[in-house]
N, C-alpha and C positions, 0 to 999 in steps of 0.2 A: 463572427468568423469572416474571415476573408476570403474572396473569392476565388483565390487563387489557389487556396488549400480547399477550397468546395470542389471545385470544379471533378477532379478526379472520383473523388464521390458519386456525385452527380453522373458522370459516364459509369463507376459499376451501375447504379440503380438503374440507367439507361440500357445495359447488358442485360440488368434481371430482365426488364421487360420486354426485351427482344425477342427472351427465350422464352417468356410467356406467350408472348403474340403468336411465337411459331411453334408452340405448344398446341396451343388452341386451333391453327389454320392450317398444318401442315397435314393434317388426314386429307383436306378438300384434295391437294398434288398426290395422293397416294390412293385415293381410292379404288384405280382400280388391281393395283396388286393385293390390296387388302382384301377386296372382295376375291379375288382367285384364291389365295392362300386358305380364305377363312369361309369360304363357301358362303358369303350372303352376296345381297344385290348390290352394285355402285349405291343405290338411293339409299338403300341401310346403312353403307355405311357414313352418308351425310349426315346421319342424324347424332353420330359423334361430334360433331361442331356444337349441335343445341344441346347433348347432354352438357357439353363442359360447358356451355355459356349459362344454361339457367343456373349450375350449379353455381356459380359464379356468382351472375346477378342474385339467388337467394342467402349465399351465404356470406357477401359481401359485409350487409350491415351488421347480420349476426358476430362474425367475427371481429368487426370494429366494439362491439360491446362486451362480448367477452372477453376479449386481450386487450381491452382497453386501459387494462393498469400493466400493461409490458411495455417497457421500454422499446422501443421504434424499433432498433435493432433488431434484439432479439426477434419480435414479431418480423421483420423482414427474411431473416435468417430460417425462421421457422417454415414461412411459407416457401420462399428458396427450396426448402430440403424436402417438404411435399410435393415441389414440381419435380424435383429429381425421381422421388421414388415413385410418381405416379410416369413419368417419362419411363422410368425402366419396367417400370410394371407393365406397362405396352409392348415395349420391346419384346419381353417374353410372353407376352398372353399367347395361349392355346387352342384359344375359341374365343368368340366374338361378344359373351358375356363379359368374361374375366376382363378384354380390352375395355369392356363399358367402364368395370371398375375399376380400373386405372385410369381410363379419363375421369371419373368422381372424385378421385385421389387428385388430381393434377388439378379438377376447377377450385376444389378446397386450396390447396398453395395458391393459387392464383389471387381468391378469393382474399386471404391474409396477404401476399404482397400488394397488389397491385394500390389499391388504396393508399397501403403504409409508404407505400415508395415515392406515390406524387405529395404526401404531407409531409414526408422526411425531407426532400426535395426542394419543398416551399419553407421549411424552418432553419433552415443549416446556412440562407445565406439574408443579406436583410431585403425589408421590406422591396424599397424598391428594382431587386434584381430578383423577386419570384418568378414574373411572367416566364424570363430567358429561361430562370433554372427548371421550373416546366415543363417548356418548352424540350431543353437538354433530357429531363427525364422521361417524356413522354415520346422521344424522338425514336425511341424505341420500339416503343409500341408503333406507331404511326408506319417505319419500316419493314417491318411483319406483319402486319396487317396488308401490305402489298406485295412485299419480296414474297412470304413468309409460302405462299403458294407454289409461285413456279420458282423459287429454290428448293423446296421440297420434292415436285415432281423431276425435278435435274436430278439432286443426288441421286433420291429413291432408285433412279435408274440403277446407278453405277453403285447403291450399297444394298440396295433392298430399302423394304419400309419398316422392316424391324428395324437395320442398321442405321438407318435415317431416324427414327425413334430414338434410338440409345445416343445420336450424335447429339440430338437435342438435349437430351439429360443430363450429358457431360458439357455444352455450354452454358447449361443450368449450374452444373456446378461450379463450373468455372466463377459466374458470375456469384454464387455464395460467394466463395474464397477471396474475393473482391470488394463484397461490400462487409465483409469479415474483417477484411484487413483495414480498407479505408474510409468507412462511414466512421464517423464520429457517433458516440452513446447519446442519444437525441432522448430525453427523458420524455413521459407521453404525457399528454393533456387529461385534467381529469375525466376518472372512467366515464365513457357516455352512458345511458341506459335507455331504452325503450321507451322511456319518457322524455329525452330531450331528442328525440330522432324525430317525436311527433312536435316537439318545441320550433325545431329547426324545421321541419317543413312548412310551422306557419309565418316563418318571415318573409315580409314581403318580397318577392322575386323568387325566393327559391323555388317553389315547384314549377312556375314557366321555364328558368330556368334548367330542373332538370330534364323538363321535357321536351327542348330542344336539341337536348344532346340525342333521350332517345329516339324523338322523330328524325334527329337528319342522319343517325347509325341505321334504322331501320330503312330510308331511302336510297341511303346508299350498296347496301348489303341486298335488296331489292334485283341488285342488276350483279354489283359484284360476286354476291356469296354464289353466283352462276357464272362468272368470268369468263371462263374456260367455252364452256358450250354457249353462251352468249355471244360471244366473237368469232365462232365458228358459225352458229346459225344467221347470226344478223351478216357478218361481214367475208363469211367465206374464211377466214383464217387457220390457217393448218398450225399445227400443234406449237411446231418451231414459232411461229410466227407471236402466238397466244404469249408464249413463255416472252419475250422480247415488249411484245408491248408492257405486257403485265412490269419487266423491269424497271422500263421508261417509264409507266406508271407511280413505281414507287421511288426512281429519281427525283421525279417532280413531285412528289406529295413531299418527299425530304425536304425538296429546296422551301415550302409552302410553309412546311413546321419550322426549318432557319430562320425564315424571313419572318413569320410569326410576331415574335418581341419587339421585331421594329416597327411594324406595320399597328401593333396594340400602342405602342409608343406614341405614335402620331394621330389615331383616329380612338385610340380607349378600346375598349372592350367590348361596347354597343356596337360603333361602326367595327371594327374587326368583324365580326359576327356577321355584322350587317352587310361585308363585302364578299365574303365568306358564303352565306345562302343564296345572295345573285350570281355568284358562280357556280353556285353546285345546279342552280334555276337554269342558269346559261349551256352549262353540261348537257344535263339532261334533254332540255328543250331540240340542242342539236343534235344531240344522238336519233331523237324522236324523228325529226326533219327529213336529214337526210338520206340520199338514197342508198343501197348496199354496197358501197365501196371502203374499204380499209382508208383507203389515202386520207379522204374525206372525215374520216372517226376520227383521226390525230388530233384536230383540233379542240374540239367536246371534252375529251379522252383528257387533254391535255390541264385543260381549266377547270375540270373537275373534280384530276390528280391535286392541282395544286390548292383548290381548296381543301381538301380533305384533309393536308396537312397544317392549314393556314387553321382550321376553326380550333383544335381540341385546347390548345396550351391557353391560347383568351379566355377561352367558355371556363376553363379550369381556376385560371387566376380573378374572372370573375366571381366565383363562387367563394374564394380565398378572403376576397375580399368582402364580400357581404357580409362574413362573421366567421372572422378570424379565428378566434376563439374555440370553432368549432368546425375546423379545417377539415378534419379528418372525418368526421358525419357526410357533410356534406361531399367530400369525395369518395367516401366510399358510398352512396346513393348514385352520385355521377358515373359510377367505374358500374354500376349495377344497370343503371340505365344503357349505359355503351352495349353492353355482352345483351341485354335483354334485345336494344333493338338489332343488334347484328344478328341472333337469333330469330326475331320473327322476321326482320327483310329477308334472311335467304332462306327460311320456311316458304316466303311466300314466292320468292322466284323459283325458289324448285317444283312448287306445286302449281305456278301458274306458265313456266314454259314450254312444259307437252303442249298446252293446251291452245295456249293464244298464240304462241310463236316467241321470237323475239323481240321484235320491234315496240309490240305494247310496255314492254317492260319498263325501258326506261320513261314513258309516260306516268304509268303508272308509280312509279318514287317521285313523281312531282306533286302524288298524292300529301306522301306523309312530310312533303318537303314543302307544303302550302301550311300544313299543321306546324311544321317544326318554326316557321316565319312568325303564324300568328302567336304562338309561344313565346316568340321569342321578341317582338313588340310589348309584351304584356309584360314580360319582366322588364324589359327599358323602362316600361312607363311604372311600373312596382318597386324597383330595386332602390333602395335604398341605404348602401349600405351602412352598416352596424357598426363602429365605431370606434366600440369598447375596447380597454386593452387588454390585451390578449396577453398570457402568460408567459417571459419568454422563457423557450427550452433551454434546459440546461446542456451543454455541450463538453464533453468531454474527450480524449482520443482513448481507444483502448492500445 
């Protein structure tokens, strides 16, 4: 297929996962109207981030093995239409149960898209134009994952958080009706089974590899998944102020996932990675440094952003490439790992900022950011990849 009939594709798939990201992160910017309305604590209601992320991470693989004989579409579509009815199920919850169970509703879609979308994504254009397409589709993600916060806490203002709920659902569905219309019928790889999940983890590199992903998600989420009151406590930062960096933040991580395919182009996948964890190294270390001034954080703040967006599209096209064949295992393991470590880094910043303060924080993510290195050495010197030819999809327009 050619690129130029991809490309549009490529951006719905890029919508679904936008509206996923800010699916999953936009209770962080609403918490505290949620807690007024619904009568729990702010901290109770963070724990809606880890209900939908483990659902996520658990149900990731399992969904790649059951709908593993649906065509990509449909499977995309399906999950698509769970994040809608789990978005609206929010909107109207009553009580703070019922929202649980609409976030389990929404990590389930999550869990069937997000996967199918970066393998749909990597099949629909050739080999050597995956990294970019990616890239394109995971650009989504990467901007919700930083917008995805203080756009939420903006509207919420001005709609409520029910109304901020249902806008999402409806971008959700927007982004059905999109990849409805312009994905191509991407036929699926044969069904995987619980037997080749354990096949594929013993190739060499794979599990360094995925544990890169979820060590440098859990060090980053370490400081982030606390954003808000971390830049308030470390740097003095008033609300206006949070929301503004927080943008700049996800500017910069955008321009990180842009530059992405060029940057893999020139230095591969290893170095990518490799420039990618001395940045997120260099981040942190300054944030650590420095003394409590805002002016001073820009810099850290800034080369951290733009790693964050610089590592996922590489680390993804590495995995593509180690065994092709088996695209879709391997990324829905990676997409499992992501939500797992975003889940326990901002588990552990929440539980460790009463206590120690701010400033330890981002020290300590250079814990699991020393683990996510030696991982991620281990598969450079492991990887080798597999080969084999891979079966090509079949492609059709509806």
């Amino acid at each position: 297929m050619r690129t130029r009939s991809s490309r549009p594709a490529l951006l719905a798939l890029s919508l679904g996962y936008f509206a996923l990201g800010t699916a999953s992160l936009a209770v962080v910017g609403l918490s505290a109207p949620i807690s007024r309305d619904l009568q729990v604590r702010p901290a109770t209601v963070g724990t809606l981030v880890t209900v939908f992320a483990v659902v996520f991470a658990l149900a990731a693989p399992a969904a790649t093995i059951l709908l593993g004989r649906m065509c990509r579409k449909r499977a995309l579509l399906l999950g698509l239409g769970l994040l809608v009815l789990g978005g609206a199920g929010a909107a109207v919850a009553p009580d703070y149960p019922t929202l649980c169970a609409a976030r389990v509703l929404a990590g389930l879609g999550a869990a069937v898209f997000g996967p199918a979308a970066s393998a749909a994504g990597s099949a629909i254009v050739p080999a050597e134009q995956r990294t970019r397409a990616l890239a394109t589709v995971f650009a989504g993600m990467t901007a919700a994952s930083v917008l995805g916060v203080p756009v939420a806490s903006s509207a919420g203002d001005a709609l409520g958080w029910r109304g901020m709920m249902l806008s999402v659902a409806a971008l959700t569905a927007v982004a059905f009706v999109l990849v409805a219309r312009l994905l191509p019928v991407v036929e699926p790889e044969p069904a995987p089974t619980a037997r080749s999940f354990a096949d594929t983890l013993r190739a060499p590199g794979a599990v360094p590899m995925l544990g890169t992903t979820f060590m440098i998600m859990t060090a980053q989420f370490t400081v982030y998944g606390v954003a808000g009151a971390y830049l308030t406590a470390r740097f003095g930062a008033a609300q206006g102020t949070v929301a503004l960096v927080l943008f700049g933040f996800g500017a910069l991580g955008t321009l990180g996932n842009v530059l992405g395919s060029r940057v893999y182009a020139r230095f591969g996948g290893v170095g990518t990675v490799s420039l990618a964890l001395g940045c997120f190294a260099a981040g942190f270390a300054g944030l650590t440094g420095i003394p409590g001034s805002l002016l001073l954080a820009l810099p850290p703040l800034a080369v951290w952003a733009f790693a964050s967006g610089l590592f996922m599209a590489p680390q993804q096209a590495r995995l593509v490439e180690l065994l092709p064949e088996r695209r879709g295992i391997l990324l829905a393991l990676n997409a499992s790992g992501l939500y797992l470590g975003m889940s326990l880094g901002s588990l552990a910043g929440s539980a460790l900022l009463p206590g120690l303060g701010a400033r330890p924080l981002s020290a300590l993510a250079l814990l699991p950011l020393a683990l996510a290195t030696a991982a991620h050495l281990a598969s450079a010197r492991r990887n080798r990849p597999v080969h084999t030819i891979p079966q090509s999809p079949t492609l059709t327009h509806h």
